[in-house]
MDAnalysis code that builds the backbone (N, CA, C; Angstrom):
import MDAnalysis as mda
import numpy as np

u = mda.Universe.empty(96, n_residues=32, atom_resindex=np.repeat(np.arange(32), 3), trajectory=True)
u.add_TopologyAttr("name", ["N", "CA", "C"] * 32)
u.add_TopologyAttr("resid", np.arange(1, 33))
u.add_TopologyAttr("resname", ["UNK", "UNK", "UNK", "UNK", "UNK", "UNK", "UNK", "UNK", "UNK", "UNK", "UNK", "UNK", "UNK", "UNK", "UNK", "UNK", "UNK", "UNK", "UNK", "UNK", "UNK", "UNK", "UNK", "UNK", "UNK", "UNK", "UNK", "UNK", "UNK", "UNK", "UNK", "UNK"])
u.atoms.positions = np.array([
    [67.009, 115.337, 110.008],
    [68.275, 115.786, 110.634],
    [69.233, 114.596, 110.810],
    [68.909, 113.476, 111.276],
    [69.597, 112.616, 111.336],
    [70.050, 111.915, 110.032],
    [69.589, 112.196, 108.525],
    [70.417, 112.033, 107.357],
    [71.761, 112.608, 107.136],
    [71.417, 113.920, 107.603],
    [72.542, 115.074, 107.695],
    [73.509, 114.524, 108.625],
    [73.481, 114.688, 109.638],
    [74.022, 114.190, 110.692],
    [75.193, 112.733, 110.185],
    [74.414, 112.011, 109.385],
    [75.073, 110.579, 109.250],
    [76.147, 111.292, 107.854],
    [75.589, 112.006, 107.375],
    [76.471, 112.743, 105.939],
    [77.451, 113.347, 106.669],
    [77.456, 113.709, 107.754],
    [78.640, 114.517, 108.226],
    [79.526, 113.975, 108.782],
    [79.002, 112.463, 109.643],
    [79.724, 111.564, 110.338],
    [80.675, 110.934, 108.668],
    [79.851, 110.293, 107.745],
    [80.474, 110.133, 106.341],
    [81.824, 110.815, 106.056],
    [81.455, 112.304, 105.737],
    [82.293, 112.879, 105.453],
    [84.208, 113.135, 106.428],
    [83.477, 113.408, 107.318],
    [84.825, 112.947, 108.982],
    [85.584, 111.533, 108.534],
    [84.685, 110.440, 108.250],
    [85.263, 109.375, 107.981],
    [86.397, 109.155, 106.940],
    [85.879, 109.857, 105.837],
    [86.356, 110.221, 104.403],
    [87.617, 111.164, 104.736],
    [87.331, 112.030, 105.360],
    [89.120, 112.849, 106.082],
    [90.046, 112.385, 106.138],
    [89.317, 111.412, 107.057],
    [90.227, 110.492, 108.566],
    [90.999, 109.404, 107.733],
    [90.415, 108.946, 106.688],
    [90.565, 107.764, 105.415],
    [92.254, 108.777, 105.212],
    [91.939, 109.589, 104.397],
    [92.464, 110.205, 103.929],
    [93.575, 110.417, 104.100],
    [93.604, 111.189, 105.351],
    [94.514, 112.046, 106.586],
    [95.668, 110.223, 107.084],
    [95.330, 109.235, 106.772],
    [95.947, 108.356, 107.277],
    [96.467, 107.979, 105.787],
    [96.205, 107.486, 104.869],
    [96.844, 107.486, 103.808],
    [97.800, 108.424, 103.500],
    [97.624, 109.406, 104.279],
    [98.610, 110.552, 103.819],
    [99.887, 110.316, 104.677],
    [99.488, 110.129, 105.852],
    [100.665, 109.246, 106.678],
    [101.422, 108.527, 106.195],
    [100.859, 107.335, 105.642],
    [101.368, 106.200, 105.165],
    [102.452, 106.701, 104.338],
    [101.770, 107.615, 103.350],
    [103.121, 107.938, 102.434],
    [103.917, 108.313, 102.699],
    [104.076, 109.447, 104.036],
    [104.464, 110.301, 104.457],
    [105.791, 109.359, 105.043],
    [105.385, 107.809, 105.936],
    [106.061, 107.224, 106.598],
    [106.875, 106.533, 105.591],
    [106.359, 105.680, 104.489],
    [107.156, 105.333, 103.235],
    [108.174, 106.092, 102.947],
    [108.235, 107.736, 102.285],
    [108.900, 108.144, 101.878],
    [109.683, 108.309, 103.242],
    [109.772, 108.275, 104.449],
    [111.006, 108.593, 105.194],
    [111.526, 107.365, 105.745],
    [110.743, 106.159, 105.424],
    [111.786, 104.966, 105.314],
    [112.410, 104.657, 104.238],
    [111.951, 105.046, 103.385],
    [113.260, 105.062, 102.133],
    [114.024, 106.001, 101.971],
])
């Protein structure tokens, strides 16, 4: 259970990665 567990914490991480890169662009394109 605790493999799973760490795969899921993984995956959240991988979102969160994500979900902030998406920002970034998000903030780029409205400073230009």
């Amino acid at each position: 259970m605790k493999e799973h567990e760490k795969t899921k914490d993984e995956e959240i991480n991988v979102f969160d990665l994500v979900d902030r890169q998406k920002e970034k662009k998000t903030l780029n394109l409205i400073n230009n």
